[in-house]
C-alpha positions as CSV (number, residue, x, y, z in Angstrom):
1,X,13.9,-11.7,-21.0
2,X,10.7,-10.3,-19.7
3,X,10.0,-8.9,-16.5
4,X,8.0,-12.2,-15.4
5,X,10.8,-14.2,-16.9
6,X,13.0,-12.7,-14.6
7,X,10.8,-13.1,-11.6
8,X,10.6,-16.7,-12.4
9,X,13.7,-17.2,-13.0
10,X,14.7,-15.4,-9.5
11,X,11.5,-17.6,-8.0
12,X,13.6,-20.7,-9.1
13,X,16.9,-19.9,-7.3
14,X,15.2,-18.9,-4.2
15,X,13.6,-22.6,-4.3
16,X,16.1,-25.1,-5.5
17,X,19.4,-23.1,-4.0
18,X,18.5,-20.3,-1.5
19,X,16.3,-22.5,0.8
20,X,18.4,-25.6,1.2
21,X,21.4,-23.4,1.8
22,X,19.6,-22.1,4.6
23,X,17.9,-25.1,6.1
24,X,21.6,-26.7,6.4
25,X,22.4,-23.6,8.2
26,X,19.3,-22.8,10.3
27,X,17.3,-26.5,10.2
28,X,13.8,-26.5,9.1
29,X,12.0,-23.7,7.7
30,X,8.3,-23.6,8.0
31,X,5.9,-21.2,5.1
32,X,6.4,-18.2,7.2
33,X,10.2,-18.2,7.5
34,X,9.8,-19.0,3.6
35,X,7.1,-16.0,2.7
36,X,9.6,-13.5,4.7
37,X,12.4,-14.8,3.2
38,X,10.8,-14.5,-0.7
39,X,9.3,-10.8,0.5
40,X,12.8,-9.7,1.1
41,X,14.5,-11.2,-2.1
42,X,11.8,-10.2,-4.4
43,X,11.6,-6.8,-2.7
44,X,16.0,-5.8,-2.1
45,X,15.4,-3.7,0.7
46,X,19.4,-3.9,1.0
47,X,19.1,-1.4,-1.9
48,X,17.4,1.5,-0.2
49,X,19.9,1.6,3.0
50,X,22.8,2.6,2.2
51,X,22.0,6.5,2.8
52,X,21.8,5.2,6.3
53,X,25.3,3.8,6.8
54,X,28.0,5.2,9.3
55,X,30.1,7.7,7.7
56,X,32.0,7.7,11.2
57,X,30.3,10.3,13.3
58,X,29.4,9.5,16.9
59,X,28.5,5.6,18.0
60,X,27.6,3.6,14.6
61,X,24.3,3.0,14.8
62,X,22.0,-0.3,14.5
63,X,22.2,-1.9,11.2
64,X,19.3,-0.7,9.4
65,X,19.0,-3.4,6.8
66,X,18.3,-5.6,9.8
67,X,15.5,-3.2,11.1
68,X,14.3,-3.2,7.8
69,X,13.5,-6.4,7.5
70,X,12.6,-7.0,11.3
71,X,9.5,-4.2,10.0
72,X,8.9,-6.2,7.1
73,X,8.7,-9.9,9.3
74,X,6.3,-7.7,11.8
75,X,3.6,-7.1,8.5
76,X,4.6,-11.0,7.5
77,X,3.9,-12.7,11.2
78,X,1.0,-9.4,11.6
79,X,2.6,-9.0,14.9
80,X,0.3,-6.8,16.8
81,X,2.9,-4.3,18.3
82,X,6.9,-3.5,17.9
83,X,7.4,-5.3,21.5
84,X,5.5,-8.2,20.1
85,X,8.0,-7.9,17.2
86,X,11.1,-7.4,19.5
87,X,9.9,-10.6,21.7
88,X,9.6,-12.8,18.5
89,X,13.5,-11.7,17.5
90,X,14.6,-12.8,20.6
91,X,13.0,-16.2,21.1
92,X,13.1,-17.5,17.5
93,X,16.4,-18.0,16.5
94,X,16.0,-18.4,13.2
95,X,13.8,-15.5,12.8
96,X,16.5,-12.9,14.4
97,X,19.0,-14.8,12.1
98,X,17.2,-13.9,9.2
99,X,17.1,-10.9,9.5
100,X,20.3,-10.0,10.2
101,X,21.5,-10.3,13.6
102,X,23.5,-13.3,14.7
103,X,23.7,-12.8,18.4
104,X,20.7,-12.2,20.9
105,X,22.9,-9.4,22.3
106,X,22.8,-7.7,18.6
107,X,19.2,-6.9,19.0
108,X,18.9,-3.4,19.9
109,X,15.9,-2.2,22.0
110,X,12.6,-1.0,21.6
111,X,13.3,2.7,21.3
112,X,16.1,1.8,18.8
113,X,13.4,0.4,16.6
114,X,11.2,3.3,16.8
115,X,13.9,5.8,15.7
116,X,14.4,3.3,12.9
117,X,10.7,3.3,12.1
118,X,10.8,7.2,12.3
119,X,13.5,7.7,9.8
120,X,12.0,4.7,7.4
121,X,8.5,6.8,7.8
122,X,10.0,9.7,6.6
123,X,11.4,8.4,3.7
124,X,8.5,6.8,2.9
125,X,10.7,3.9,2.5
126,X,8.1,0.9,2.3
127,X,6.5,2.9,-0.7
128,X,9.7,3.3,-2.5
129,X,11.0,-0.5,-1.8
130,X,7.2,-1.5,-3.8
131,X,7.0,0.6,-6.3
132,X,10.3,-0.2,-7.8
133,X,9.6,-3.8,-7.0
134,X,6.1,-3.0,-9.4
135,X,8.1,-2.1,-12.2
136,X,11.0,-4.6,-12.1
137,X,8.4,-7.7,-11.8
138,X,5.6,-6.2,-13.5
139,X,6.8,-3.4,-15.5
140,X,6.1,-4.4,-19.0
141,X,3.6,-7.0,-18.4
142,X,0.2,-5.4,-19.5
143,X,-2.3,-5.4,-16.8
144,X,-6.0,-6.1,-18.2
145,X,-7.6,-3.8,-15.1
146,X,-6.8,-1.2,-12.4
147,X,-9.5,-1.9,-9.5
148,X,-9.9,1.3,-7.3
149,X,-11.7,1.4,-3.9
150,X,-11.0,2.9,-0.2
151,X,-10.9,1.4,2.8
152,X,-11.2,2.6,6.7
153,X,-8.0,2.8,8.8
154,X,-8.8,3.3,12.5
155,X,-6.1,6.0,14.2
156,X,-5.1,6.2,18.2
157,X,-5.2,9.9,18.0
158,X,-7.8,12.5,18.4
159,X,-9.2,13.9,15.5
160,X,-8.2,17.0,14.2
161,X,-10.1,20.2,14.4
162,X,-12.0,21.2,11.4
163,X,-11.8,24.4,9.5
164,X,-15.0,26.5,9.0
165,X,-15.8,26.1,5.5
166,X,-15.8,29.4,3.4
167,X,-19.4,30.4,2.4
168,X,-19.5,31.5,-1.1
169,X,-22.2,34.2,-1.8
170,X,-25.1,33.9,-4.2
171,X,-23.5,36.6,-6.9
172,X,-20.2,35.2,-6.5
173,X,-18.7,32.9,-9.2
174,X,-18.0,29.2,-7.8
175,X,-14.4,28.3,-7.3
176,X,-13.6,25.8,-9.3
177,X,-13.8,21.7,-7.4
178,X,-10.6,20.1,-6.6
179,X,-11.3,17.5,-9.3
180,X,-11.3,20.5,-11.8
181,X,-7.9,21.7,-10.7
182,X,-6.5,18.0,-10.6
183,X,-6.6,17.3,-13.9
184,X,-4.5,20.6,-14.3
185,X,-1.5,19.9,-11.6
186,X,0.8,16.8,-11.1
187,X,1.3,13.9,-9.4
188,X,3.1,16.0,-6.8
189,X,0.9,18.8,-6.9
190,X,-1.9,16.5,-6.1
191,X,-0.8,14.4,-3.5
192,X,0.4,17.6,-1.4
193,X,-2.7,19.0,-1.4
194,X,-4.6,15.8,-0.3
195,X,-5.7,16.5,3.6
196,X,-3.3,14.2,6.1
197,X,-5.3,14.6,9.4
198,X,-7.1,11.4,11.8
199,X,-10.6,13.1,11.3
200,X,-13.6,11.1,11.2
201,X,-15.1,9.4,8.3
202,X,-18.3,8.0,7.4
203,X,-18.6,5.2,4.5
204,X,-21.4,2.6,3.4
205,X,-20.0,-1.2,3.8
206,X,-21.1,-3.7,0.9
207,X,-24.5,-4.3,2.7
208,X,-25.1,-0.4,2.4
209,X,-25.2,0.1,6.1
210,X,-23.3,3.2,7.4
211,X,-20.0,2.8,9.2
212,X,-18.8,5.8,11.5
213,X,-15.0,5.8,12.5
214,X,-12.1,7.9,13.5
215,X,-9.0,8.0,11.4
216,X,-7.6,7.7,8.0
217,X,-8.4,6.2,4.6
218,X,-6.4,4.1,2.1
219,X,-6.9,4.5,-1.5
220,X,-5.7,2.2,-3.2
221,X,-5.5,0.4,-7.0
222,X,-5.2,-2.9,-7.4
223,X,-4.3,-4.9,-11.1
224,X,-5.3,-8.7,-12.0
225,X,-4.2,-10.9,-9.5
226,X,-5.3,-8.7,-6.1
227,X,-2.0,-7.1,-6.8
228,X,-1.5,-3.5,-4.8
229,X,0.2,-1.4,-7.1
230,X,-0.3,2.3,-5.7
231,X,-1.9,3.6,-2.8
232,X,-2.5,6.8,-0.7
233,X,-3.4,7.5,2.7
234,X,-5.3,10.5,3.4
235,X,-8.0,11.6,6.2
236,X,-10.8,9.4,6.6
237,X,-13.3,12.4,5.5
238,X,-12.4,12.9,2.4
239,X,-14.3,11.5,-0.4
240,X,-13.4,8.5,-2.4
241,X,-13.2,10.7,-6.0
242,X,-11.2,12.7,-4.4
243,X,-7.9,10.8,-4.3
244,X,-8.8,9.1,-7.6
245,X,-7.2,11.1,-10.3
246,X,-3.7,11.1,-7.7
247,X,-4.0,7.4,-7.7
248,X,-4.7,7.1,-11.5
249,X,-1.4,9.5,-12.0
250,X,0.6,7.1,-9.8
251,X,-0.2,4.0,-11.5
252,X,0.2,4.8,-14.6
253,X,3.8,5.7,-14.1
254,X,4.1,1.7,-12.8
255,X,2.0,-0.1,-14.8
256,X,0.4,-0.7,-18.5
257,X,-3.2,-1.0,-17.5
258,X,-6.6,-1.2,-20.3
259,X,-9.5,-0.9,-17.8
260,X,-10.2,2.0,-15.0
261,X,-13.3,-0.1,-12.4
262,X,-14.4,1.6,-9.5
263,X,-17.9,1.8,-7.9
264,X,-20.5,4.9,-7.9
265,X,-18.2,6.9,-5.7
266,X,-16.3,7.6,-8.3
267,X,-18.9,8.7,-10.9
268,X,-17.4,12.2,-11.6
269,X,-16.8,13.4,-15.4
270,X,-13.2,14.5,-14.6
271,X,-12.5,10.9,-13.5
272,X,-13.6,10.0,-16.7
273,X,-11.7,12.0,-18.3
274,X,-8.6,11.5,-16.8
275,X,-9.2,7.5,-17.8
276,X,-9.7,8.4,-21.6
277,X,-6.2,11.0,-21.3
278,X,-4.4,7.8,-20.1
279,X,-5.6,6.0,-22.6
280,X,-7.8,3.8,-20.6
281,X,-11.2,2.6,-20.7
282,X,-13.3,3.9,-17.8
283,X,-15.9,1.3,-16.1
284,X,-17.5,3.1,-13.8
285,X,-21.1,2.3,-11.8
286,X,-23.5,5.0,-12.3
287,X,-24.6,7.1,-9.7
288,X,-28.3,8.1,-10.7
289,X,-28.1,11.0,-8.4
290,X,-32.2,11.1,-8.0
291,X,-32.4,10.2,-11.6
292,X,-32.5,6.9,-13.7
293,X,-29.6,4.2,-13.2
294,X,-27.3,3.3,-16.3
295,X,-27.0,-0.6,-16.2
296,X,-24.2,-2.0,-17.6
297,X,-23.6,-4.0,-21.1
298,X,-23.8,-7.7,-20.3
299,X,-20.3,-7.6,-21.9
300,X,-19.8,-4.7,-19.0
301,X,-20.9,-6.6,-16.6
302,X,-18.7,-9.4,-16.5
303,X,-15.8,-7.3,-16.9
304,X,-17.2,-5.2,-13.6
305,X,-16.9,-8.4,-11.7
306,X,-13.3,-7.8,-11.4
307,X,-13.3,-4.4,-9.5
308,X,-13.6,-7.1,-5.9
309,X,-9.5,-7.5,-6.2
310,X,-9.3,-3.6,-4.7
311,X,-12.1,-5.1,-1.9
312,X,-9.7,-8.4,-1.1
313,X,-6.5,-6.9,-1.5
314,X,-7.7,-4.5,1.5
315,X,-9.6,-7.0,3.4
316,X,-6.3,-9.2,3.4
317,X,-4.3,-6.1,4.7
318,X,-7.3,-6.0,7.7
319,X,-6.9,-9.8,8.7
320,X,-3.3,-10.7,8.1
321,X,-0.9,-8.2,7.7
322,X,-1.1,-5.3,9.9
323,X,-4.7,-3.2,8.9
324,X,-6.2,-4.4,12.4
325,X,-3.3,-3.1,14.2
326,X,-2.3,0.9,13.8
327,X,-0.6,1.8,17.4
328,X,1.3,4.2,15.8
329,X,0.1,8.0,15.4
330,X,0.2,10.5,12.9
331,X,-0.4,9.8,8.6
332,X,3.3,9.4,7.7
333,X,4.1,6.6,10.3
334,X,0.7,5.2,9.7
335,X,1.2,5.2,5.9
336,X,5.1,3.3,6.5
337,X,3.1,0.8,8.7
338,X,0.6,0.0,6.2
339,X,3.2,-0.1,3.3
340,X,5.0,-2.9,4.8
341,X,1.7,-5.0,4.9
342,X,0.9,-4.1,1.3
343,X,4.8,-4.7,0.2
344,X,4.5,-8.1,1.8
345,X,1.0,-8.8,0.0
346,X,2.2,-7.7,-3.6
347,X,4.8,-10.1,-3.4
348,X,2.8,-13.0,-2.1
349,X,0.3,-12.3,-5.6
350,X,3.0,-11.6,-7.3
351,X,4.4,-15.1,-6.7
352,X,0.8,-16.3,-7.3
353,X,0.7,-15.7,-11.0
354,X,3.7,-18.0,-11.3
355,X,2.0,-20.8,-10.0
């Protein structure tokens, strides 16, 4: 059985048995209750916590599956805050039933949830929950296109302080560009050295006018379907090519994919090159650079038209799950925030294709 046999299989159970078992439980569930419910089945989150259970040291603590998915119905109901989050818990029955706690007493309070959200930060544990949730309901399905595009995450921080640059003399030989050494390092190696900091960033919108803001990026790739796959946050400064070769590492561990489309920011030979070593075809938009633009093939073209699923996949993070509302500070807590927004949108497309 394939891996979207299996996902439709496990789509089927959740419909004709796991809701009506919980509507005569809970009474009526509306498409919220029923998104948050598919997000956690699809995505096992129970599977990731067990390195946080008691092993009988000091008071037990708060049951983190529970947190878990209290984090993951604050991306699904794009709560604005945690107190928000904690409010909803306590009024909606059926909500704090779901996930997990039976009693109003049982919900712990708001510091409690932002120890949890610490710890779940620092184990990047939204990223690891999707990306084996990628290859268990995508894994050998062949993806026709990897779209690749970055998007502007506003911070609540100030912005770091920047580093003179070093100023290489005339006679010296040039050091060679970060996209040189890329295609010579890791996954690992790359992603360590990509910068972290809220700095401020500068990026042309679709109607080419400049927008100016204070915080972080997300790279991200998205397949057929406006399906996140792999993502990485880094300062808002740095350039889009930048974080492309990372990105193209990460998703080819996840996902069989034929077509590399990204827009002019990404016109760099190495990126290219990359593409053809992964055995992938590269459509990139030229960047004439003060010279003559390259159109595109008719054939091209068409194909091109796909690249927008990287552009709605992070405009649907903005308006409904969580891109509109960073309060938390600091890359690795923004990154978990984000990851539960993007978990809960790869499951919703995931479920898409099965309709």
């Amino acid at each position: 059985m394939t891996a979207m046999e299996n996902l439709g299989s496990l789509w089927n159970s959740i419909q004709a048995w796991l809701f009506p078992m919980l509507e005569d439980e809970l009474g009526e569930l509306d498409e919220k209750h029923r998104e948050f419910i598919s997000v956690c089945e699809l995505s096992s989150p129970q599977a990731y916590v067990d390195s946080y259970r008691w092993v009988g040291n000091g008071c037990p603590p708060a049951s983190r599956l529970a947190l878990c998915k209290a984090f993951i119905a604050k991306a699904v109901w794009d709560f604005p805050t945690t107190r928000d989050l904690i409010d909803a818990v306590r009024h909606r029955p059926t909500l704090r039933r779901l996930c997990g706690w039976e009693t109003l007493k049982g919900v712990p309070s708001e510091s409690t949830f932002s120890r949890a959200f610490s710890i779940f930060a620092d184990d990047q544990l939204p990223q690891r929950i999707q990306e084996a949730m990628i290859k268990k309901h995508y894994g050998d399905k062949i993806a026709g296109h990897i779209s690749r595009d970055g998007t502007a995450v506003h911070g609540r921080e100030k912005a770091a302080k920047k580093t003179p640059k070093v100023i290489t003399q005339p006679d010296q030989e040039a050091e060679p560009t970060r996209l040189q050494i890329q295609l010579q390092r890791s996954l690992d190696e790359n992603l360590a050295d990509l910068p972290g900091d809220c700095d401020w960033g500068t990026k042309k919108d679709s109607k080419g006018k400049k927008q100016t803001w204070r915080g972080f990026k997300l790279h991200l790739d998205a397949i057929d379907g406006d399906i996140p796959i792999s993502w990485v946050l880094t300062s808002a400064s740095l350039h889009d090519s930048q974080a492309a070769i990372p990105l193209a590492q990460m998703s080819a561990g996840r996902v069989i994919s034929l077509y590399d489309l990204a827009d002019a920011a990404y016109d760099a030979k190495e990126i290219r090159q990359m593409s053809e070593r992964l055995g992938h075809v590269a459509l990139i938009d030229h960047n004439p650079r003060r010279g003559e633009k390259r159109q595109f093939t008719p054939s091209q073209a068409v194909r091109y038209r796909q690249r927008n699923s990287a552009e709605r996949v992070n405009s649907h993070l903005h308006d409904n799950h969580g891109g509109r509302h960073v309060r938390v500070r600091g890359a690795v807590k923004v990154a978990a925030h984000l990851g539960f927004g993007l978990l809960v949108i790869a499951v919703e497309q995931l479920l898409k294709l099965l309709s």
